[in-house]
N, C-alpha and C positions, 0 to 999 in steps of 0.2 A: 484734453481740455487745457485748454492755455491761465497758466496759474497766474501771472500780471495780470490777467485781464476777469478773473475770479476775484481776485484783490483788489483791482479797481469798482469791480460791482459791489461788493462789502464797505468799501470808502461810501460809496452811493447811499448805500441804503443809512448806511452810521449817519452823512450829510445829512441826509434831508428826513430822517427819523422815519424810517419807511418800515421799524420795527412796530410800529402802533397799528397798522392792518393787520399783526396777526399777535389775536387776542387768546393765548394758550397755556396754563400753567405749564404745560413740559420745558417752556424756555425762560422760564425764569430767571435763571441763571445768568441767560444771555442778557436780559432788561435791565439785573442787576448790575451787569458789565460796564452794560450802555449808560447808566444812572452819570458819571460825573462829566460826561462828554454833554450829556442832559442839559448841564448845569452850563455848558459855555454855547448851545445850542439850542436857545430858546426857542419854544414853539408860535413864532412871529403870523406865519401864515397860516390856512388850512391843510388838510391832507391831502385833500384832491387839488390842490395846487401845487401842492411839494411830488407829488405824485406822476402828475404832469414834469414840471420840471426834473426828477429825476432822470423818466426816462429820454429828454431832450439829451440830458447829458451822456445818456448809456449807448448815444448813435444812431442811427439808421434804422436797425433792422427792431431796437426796441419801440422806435417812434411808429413802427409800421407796425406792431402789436398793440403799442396804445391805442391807437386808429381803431383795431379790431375791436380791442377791449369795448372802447367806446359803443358799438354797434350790440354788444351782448348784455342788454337793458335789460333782459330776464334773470340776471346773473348779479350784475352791479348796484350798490347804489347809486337813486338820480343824481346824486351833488359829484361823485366821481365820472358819469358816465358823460354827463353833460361837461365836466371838464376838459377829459381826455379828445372829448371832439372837438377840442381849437387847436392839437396839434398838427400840426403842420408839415409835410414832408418836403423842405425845403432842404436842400446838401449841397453845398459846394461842388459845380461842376469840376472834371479833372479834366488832364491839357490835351492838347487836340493832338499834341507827336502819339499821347497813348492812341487816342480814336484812329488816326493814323495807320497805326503798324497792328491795329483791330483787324481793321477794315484789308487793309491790305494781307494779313496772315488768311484770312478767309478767305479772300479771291483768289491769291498767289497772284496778283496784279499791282503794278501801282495804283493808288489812289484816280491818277490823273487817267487811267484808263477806263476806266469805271463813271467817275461824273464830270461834265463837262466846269462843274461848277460847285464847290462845295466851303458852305460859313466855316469857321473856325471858331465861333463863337456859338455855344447852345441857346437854341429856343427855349429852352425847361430842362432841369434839372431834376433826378427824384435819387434815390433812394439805390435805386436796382440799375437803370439807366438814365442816358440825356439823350437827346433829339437835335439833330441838325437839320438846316435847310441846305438842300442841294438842288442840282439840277444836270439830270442824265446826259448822256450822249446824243442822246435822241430828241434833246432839247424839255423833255418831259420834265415840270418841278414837282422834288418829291420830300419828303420829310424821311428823315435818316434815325432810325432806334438805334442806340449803340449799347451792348450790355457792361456796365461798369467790370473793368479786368479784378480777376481773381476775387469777384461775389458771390460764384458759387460755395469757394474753400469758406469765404468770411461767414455766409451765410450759416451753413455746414454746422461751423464753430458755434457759434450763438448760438443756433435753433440746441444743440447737446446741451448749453451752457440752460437754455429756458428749458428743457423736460428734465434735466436734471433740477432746480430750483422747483420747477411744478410739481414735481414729486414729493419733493419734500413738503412743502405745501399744503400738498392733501393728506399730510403724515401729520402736521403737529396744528395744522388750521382747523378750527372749530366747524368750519361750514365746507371743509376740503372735499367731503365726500359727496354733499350734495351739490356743490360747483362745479364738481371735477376739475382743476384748472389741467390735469392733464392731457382730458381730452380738447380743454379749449387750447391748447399749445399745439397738439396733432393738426387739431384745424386750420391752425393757423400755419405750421408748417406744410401744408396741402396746396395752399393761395398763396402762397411763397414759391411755392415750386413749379406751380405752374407759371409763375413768374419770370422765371429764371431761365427760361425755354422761350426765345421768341420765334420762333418756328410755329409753337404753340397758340401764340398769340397772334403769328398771322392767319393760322389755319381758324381760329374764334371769329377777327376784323372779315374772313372772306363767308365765313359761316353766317353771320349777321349780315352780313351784305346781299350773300344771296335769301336771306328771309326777305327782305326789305327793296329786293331789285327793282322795286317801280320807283324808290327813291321819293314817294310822293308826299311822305311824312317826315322823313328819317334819308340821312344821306350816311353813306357809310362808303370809307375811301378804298381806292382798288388798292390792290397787294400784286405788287412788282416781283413775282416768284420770285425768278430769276438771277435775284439781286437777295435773296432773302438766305439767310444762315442761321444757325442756333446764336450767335450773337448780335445776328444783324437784322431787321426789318428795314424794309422799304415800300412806305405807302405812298400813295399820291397825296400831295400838298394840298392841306384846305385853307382855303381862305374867310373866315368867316368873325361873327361879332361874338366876345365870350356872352354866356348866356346871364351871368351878373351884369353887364354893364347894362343898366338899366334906359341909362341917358342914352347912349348908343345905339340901342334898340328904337327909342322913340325917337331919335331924330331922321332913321332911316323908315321910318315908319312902318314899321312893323305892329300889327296888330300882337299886344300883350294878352289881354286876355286870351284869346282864338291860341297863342303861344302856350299857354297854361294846359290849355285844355286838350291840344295836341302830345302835349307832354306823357298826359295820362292815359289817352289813347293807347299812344307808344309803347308804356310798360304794360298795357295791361294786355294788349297784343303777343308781345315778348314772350310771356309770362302764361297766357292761356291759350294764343293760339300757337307757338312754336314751341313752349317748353324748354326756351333756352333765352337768359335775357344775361343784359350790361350789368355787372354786380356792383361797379364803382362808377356809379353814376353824381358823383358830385359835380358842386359849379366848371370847378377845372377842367371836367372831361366832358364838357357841351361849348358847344359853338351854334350859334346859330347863320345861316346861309342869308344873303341880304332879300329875299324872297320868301323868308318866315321858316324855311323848312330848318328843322334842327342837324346837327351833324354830329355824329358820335366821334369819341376819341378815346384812346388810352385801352385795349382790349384783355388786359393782362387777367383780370378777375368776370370769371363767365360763370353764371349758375345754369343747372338746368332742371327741371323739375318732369316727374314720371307723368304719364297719362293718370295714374292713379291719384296723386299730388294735384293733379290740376283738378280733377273731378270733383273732391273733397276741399279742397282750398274755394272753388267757386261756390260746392255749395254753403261751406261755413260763411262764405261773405254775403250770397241771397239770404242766407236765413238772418242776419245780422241785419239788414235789411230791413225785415218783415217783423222784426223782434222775435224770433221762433228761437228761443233759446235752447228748448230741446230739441231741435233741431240740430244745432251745432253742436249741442253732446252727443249727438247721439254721431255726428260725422266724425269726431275726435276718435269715437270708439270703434265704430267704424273701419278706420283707416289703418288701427292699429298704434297710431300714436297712445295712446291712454291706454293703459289694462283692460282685457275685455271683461273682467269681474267691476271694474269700477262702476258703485251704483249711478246709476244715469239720472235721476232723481238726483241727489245731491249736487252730481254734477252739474245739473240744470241750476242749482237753484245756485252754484258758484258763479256761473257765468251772467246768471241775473245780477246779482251784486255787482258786477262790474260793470254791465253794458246799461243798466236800466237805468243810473244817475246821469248818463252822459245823455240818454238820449231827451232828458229833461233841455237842453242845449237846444239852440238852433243850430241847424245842421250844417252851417259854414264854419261854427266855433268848435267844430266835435275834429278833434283829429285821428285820420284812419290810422296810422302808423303807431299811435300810443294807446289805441285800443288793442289792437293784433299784442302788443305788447304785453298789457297788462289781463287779458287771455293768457298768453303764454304763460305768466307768471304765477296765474291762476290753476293753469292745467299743470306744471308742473309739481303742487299741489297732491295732485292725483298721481302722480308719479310719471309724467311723461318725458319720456327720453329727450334725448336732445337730436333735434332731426337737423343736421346741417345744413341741409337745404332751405329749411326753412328760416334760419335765423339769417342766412343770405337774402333771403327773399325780405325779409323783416328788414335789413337794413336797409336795401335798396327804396323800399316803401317810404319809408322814413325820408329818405333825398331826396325821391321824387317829388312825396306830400310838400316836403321843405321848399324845396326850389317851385315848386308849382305854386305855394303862398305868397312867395320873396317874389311872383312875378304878378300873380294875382291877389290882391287880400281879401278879395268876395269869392275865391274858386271854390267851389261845394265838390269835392271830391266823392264824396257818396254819391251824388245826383249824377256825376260824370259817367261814374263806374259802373253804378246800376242798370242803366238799360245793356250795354256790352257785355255784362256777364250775365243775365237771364238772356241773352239772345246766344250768347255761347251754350248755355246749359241745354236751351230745349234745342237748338243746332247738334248732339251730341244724339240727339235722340229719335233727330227729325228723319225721313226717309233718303234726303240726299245724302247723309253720313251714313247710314247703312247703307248705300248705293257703294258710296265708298268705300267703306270698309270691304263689301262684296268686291270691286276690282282688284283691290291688294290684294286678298287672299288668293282669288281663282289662279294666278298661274301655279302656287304652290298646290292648289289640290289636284289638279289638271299633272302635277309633276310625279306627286302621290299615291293617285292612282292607278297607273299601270303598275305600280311596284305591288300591290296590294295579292294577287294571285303569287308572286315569288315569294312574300313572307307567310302566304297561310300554308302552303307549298313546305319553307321551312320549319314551319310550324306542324304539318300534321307529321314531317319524319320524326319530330322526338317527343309528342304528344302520345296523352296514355292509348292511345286507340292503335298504337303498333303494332300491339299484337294479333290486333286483325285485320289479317293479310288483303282477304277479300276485298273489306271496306276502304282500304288506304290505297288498295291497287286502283278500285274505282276512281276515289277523289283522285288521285294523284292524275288519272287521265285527261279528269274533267280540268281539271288545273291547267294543265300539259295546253291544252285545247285552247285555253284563256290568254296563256301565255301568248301563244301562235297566234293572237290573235290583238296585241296587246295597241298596234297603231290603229284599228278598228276602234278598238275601245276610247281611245283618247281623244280621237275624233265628235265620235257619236256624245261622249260625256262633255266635251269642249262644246257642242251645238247647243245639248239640254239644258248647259249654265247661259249659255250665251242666250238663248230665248226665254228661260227664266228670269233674267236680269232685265230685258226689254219689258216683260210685261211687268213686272214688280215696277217698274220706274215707269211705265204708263197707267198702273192702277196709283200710285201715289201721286201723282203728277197734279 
């Protein structure tokens, strides 16, 4: 652990009194300490302002934890959470000799062999990397990822520097045990590191792209293998309108609303029919196409959610719907999130208390993303874990709802969502999915089955029936026979399924 930089985080906290979030008689002592610095460092602002401001001052990789923080509304209070989400991860680019001697250590090429044409000045600037515009050999223009030099060791340092403090935390914090902040650091060091890796992030930008190949909602830019290293990406160049500029939108005439509503298609596609969505979907990482279709950017943060996850997430959202509140208790318990002792009855009558006043609202004024929310906050309650997936999921909800409002202020997002996810549900259940699900399996049983005589085979040599000679010389014959017999068999069973599946799919049809 680098001890200056321990020391500078204690100057931190001394500044901006960051000792008043933890309310503990075991550090009394320390408060006591703190008392005449008290005196010349009045409490002028709030905490969740000072709190913010702190971590601008502690650099990069804390500003990209407040960010987090921000997103963990089950966790925080609203006057800090709503805080920490105006910061902003803006950092001083560094010089292009470094990008440079990046880009060239990775190729073993000069620069000039590689792009016919490349800025020296960055597009965007963050945290982990910066972005250049270039333009290949091949005349192809492409946008340049370059990973900021020696981020991974800075990274490294910090993340020890935050599980060590988190630790402490949950040792002398009053609410330490039920926050965990240790595990919210893990998590955060997870989406850090998958950061850190743009090889990883181009294997995500090509994973998304091939969900989305018809390009007819969602444009998603090709990845330049070839050109691509653990520090480097290369996508193809978009050209498009950011999705805040509102005036720019309407003078290219772009249908907003229809843009809104598109949006929420989008994630809820992501999300129920792929099981894998954009996690850092804010304004910065949207562009929109002069043709309406949206353009994704920035791939570093990707959720993905289980078949299981999806089943139970759609139907807690049709029952929310319906107001069938035991309904969603009873998915919560379900799924394994909640104790499966937890009584369901109470539970119902928790999640009444929370959904039942909002739906007094009309339904343009009910926001999705701060009910999912305050569920959460509810079910934890009951003692529900912390599902990492799902506070990913929660965030991203939350930007979509946001930026879907900031584009529309009549956009009813329940009314959007609703028919798409009762059409997914009874799709899940309908004849053509089990038509499906029958294709996928069949080559694995078709694979299965001639193996099935060599394991009963192994199976009856050291089964209790050994000692009868008779009977196991028999099987074993009949076996032996099966065996000799086994592309016969694989054949004839490969017909039975194949004609099975014809009429199953002309009796539902």
């Amino acid at each position: 652990m680098n001890v200056l930089r321990f020391f500078y985080i204690i100057y931190i906290v001394i500044k901006f009194r960051l000792d008043e979030f933890v309310d503990s008689k075991s550090i009394k002592i320390i408060q006591a300490l703190l008392f005449p610095i008290r005196i010349f460092q009045p409490n002028k602002i709030s905490r969740s302002v000072r709190l913010r401001i702190a971590l601008e001052s502690l650099g990069p990789i804390f500003i990209k934890f407040g960010q987090m923080l921000s997103t963990r509304r089950d966790l925080l209070p609203i006057d800090i959470a709503d805080e920490l989400a105006k910061l902003q991860d803006q950092v001083a680019p560094f010089d292009f000799i470094i990008v440079k001697k990046i880009i060239e250590d990775a190729y073993g090429l000069p620069i000039e062999k590689q792009f016919l044409q490349f800025e020296k000045v960055p597009v965007a600037s963050a945290s982990v990397a910066q972005v250049h515009f270039a333009k290949l050999v091949s005349g192809k223009e492409v946008a340049v990822k370059v990973l900021r030099p020696n981020i991974k060791t800075k990274v490294k340092k910090n993340l020890q520097l935050l599980k060590w403090v988190a630790a402490i935390l949950q040792y002398i914090w009053k609410d330490g045990k039920r926050l965990r902040p240790t595990e919210v650091v893990e998590e955060f060091s997870r989406h850090t590191d998958s950061e850190l890796n743009l090889l990883l992030e181009a294997a995500h930008c090509s994973h998304l792209g091939q969900n989305f190949k018809n390009k007819k909602l969602l444009i998603v830019p090709d990845v330049y293998w070839d050109y691509c290293h653990e520090k480097i990406m290369v996508m193809e160049r978009m050209n498009g309108i950011p999705v805040s500029d509102i005036d720019a939108l309407k003078k290219n005439k772009i249908d907003i609303p229809l843009l809104a509503k598109n949006g929420v298609e989008i994630f809820f596609t992501q999300v129920f029919r792929d099981g894998f969505f954009h996690a850092d979907m804010h304004p910065g990482n949207i562009q929109v196409a002069k043709d309406g279709r949206y353009i994704a950017m920035d791939f570093g943060i990707m959720g993905t959610l289980s078949d299981k996850d999806k089943h139970y997430l759609a139907r807690n959202f049709v029952c929310f719907f319906k107001r069938d509140y035991r309904g969603v208790a009873e998915a919560h318990i379900e799924s394994g999130w909640v104790p499966p002792e937890t009584s369901i009855d109470d539970f119902e009558n928790a999640i009444r208390s929370v959904c039942e006043p909002i739906f007094e609202k009309p339904l343009k004024e009910i926001s999705f993303g701060k009910l999912l929310i305050r569920l959460f906050q509810t079910s934890r309650k009951f003692n529900m874990e912390i599902q990492p997936q799902l506070t990913m999921l929660q965030k991203t909800l939350l930007n979509v709802e946001g930026l879907g409002r900031d584009l529309d202020p009549n956009l009813d997002l329940w009314k959007t969502a609703r028919p798409f996810l009762e059409k997914w549900l009874k799709a899940q259940t309908g004849p053509k999915n089990i038509l499906k699900l029958l294709k996928k399996e069949i080559p694995s049983w078709v694979s299965l089955v001639p193996e099935i005589p060599r394991v009963l085979h192994a199976y009856l040599k050291n089964n209790e029936y050994k000692n009868n000679t008779n009977t196991i010389n028999n099987l074993q014959q009949s076996i032996d026979n099966l065996i000799n017999s086994q592309k016969l068999t694989k054949i004839i069973f490969t017909v039975i399924l194949f004609l099975f599946m014809i009429l199953f799919y002309m009796l539902m049809k």
